[in-house]
C-alpha positions in Angstrom: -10.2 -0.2 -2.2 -12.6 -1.0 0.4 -11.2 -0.5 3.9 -13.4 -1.3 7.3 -12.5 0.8 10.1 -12.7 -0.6 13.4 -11.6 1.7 16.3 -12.4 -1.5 19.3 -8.9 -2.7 17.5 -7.6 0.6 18.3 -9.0 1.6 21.3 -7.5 -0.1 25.0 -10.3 -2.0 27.0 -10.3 -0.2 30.6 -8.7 -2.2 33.6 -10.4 -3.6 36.7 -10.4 -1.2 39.4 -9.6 -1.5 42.7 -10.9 1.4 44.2 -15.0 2.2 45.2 -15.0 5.2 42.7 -18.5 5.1 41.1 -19.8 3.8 38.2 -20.0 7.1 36.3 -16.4 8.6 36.8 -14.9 4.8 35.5 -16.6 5.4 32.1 -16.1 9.3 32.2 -12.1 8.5 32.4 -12.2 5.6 30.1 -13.6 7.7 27.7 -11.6 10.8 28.3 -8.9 8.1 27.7 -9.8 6.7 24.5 -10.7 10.0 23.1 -7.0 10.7 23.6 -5.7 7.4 22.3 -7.7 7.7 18.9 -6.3 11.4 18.3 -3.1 9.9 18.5 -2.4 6.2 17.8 -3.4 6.6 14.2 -0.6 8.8 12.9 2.5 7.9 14.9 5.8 9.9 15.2 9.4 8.3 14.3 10.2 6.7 17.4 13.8 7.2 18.4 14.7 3.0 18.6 12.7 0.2 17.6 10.1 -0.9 19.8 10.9 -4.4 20.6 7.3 -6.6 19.7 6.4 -10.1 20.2 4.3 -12.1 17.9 5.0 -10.8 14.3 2.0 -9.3 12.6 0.8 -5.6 12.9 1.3 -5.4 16.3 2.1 -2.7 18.8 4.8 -2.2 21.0 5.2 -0.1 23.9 8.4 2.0 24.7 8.9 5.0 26.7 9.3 8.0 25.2 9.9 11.7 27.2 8.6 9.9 30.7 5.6 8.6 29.1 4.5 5.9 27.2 2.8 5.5 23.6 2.5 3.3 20.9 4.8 2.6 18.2 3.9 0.7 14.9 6.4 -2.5 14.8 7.7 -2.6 11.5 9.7 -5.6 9.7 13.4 -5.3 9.2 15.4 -4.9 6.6 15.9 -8.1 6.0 12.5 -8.6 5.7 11.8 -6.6 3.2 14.3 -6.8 0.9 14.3 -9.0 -1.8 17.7 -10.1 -3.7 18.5 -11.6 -7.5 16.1 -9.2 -9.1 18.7 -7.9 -11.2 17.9 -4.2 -10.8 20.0 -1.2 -12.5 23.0 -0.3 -10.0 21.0 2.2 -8.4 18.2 -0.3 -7.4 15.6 1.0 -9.7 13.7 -1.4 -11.6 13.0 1.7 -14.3 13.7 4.8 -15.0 11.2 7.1 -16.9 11.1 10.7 -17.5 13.3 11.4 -14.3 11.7 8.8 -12.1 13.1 5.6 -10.5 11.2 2.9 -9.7 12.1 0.0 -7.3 10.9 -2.0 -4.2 10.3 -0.7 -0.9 13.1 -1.8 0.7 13.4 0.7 4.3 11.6 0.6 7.0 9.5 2.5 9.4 9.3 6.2 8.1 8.7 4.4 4.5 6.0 2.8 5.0 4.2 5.8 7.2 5.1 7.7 3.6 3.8 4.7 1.5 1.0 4.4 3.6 0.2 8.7 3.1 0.3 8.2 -0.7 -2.4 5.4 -0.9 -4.8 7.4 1.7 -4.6 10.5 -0.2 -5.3 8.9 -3.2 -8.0 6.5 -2.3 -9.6 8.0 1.0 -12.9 9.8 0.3 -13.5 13.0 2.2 -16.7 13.6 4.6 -18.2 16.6 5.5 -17.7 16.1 9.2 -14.4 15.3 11.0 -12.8 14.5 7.9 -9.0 14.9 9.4 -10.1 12.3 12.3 -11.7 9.6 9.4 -8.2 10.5 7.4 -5.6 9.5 9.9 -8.0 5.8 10.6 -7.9 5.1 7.4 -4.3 5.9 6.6 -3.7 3.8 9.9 -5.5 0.8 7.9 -3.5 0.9 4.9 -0.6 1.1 7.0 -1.5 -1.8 9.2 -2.0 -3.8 5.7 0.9 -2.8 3.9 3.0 -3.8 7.1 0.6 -7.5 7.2 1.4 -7.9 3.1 5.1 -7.0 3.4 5.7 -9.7 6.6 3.8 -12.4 5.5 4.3 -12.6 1.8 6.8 -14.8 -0.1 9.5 -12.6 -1.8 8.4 -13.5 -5.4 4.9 -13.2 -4.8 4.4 -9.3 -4.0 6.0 -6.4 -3.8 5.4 -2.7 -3.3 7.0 -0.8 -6.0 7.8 3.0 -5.1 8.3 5.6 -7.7 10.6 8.9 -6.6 12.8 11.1 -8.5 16.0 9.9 -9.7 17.5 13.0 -9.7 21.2 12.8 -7.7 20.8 16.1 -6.8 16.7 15.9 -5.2 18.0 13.0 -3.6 20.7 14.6 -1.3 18.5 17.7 -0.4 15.5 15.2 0.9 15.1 12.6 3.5 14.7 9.3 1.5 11.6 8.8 2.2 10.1 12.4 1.7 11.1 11.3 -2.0 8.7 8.7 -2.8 5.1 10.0 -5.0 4.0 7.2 -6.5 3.1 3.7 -5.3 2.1 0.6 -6.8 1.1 -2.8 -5.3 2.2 -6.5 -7.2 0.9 -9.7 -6.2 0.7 -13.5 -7.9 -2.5 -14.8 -7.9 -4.6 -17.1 -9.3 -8.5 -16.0 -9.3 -10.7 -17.9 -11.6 -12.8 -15.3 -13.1 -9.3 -13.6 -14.3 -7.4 -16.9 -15.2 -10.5 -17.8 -17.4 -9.5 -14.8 -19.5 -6.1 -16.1 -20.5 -4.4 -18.5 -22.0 -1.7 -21.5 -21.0 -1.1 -20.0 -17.5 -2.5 -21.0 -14.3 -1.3 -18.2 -12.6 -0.9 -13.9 -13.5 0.9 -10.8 -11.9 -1.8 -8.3 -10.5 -1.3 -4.5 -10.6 -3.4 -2.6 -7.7 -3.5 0.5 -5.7 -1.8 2.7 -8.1 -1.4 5.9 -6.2 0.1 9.2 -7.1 0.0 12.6 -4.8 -2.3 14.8 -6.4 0.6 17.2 -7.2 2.1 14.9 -9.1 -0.4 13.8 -11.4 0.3 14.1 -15.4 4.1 13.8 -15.0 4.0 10.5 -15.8 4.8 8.8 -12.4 1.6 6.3 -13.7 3.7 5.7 -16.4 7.2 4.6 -14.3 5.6 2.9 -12.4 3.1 0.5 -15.0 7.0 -0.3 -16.8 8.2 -1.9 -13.1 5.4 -3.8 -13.4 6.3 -5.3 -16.7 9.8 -5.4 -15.4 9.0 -7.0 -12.8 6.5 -9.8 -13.9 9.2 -10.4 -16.8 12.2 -11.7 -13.6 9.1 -13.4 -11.7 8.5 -15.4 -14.9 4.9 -14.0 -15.6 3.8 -13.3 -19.0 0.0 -11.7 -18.6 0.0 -8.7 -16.5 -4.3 -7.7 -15.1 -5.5 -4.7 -13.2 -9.3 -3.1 -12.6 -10.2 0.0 -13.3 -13.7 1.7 -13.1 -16.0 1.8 -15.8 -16.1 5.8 -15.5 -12.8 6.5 -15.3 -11.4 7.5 -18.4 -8.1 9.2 -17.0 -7.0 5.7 -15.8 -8.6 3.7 -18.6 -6.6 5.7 -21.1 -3.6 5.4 -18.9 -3.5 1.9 -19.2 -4.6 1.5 -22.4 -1.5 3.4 -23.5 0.3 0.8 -21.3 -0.4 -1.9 -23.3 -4.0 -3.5 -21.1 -6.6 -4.4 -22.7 -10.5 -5.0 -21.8 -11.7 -8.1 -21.6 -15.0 -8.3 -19.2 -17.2 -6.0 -16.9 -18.8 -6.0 -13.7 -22.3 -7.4 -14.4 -25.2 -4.7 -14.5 -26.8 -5.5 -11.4 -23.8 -3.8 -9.0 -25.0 -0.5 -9.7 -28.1 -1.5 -8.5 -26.4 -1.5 -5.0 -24.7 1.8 -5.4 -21.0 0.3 -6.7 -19.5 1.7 -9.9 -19.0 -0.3 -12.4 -15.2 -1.7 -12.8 -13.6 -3.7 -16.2 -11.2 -6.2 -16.2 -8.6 -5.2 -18.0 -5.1 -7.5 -19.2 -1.5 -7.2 -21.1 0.1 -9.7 -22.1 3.9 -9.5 -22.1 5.3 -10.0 -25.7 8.1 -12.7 -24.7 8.5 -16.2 -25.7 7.7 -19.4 -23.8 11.6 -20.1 -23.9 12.6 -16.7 -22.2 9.9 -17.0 -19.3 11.7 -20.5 -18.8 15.2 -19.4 -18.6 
């Protein structure tokens, strides 16, 4: 998951002064400024109301807050992200495996900050120096995305499936969103170097950024959450299922290969050469009939 961090988006460009101050104390408070801004406009606070925003997109808003004023992320409504006919189980989940629930992301605001937390922890790799300050960019980035996907995707195109425990019991003793440990994104698409790999379909569901919090690894989260894919791709009338995996990774190879996927092609030799690791293509292939993907 290759994420490009670029604080300029971040970071306010200083106003024209009126004043005669000197060159020197401008850029001395501008910078005294952003240094501020960057500590905290990448992990952001529940903001009392919703910031108003104009625009769409990823946004900010400005509200006051305790005499001052910061920035809020301006997340989608509810109505935005919610998606109706999918026929889920009465509870909304999608699945339910070995105590876990699966289903769409379907709140806003203090979801997607804990959406958002899951894929940084899982896919953010740590640096020697100022690793906290790298963490909170890049968990701003896959914030920013996941906000961008969510608003601007058809409903039967993606979705962001959520995996927390189904237990009645967890539920009540936890804010809804503190719940969620697993996450995995679905989107239609139609690439040609994947399509050439199937057969009879000009179009496949595509399972990415499977994330997990490291203390909930080998409790088969993965597991749930690979079944609401099936689930899924079944109501949006797809039949193969493809993911990538790296070459190396034999946790996640075997995961899937338990699942059902299947290897069909490789990265070519040469992008090791360039210091990438090695991914495979890997596909399942739902086993329905032509008639029940047309009903």
């Amino acid at each position: 998951m290759a994420v490009v961090l670029r604080a300029s988006t971040l970071l306010p460009q200083p106003l024209p002064s009126p004043s005669s101050s000197s060159q020197s104390k401008r850029r001395s408070r501008v910078r005294v400024a952003a240094a501020a801004l960057a500590r905290t406009a990448a992990v952001l606070p529940p903001a009392p109301r919703r910031a108003s925003c104009h625009g769409g997109g990823a946004k900010k808003g400005i509200v006051a807050r305790r005499g001052r004023r910061a920035l809020v992320a301006c997340f989608p409504t509810k109505e935005e992200v919610s998606v109706a006919g999918y026929g889920k189980e009465e509870d909304g989940y999608l699945v339910r495996e070995a105590g876990w629930g699966v289903r769409q992301i379907g709140r806003v605001g203090e979801e997607m900050r804990r959406v958002a937390l899951v894929q940084a922890e899982a896919f953010h790799v740590p640096v020697a120096l100022f690793n906290d300050f790298f963490f909170d960019f890049f968990k701003a980035e896959v914030l920013s995305a996941l906000i961008y996907r969510v608003r601007n995707s058809p409903p039967d195109r993606y979705a962001c499936l959520v995996a927390e425990e189904a237990d009645v019991v967890v539920q009540q003793s936890q804010a809804p969103y503190e719940e969620i440990v697993g996450v995995v994104d679905c989107t239609v698409q139609n690439e040609d170097d994947i399509l050439k790999n199937l057969q009879g379909v000009d179009e496949y569901f595509y399972v990415s950024g499977i994330a997990v919090l490291p203390s909930f690894r080998r409790r088969k989260v993965g597991t749930a959450l690979l079944k609401a894919c099936d689930a899924l791709a079944l109501q949006w009338r797809h039949s193969f299922l493809a993911l990538r995996a790296y070459e190396d990774d034999d946790g996640a190879r075997g995961l899937y290969s338990k699942a059902g996927y299947r290897v069909v092609a490789r990265d070519p030799g040469w992008v090791t050469w360039v210091g990438r690791r090695r991914r495979v293509l890997m596909i399942k292939e739902l086993p329905i009939h032509d008639h029940q993907i047309e009903e």
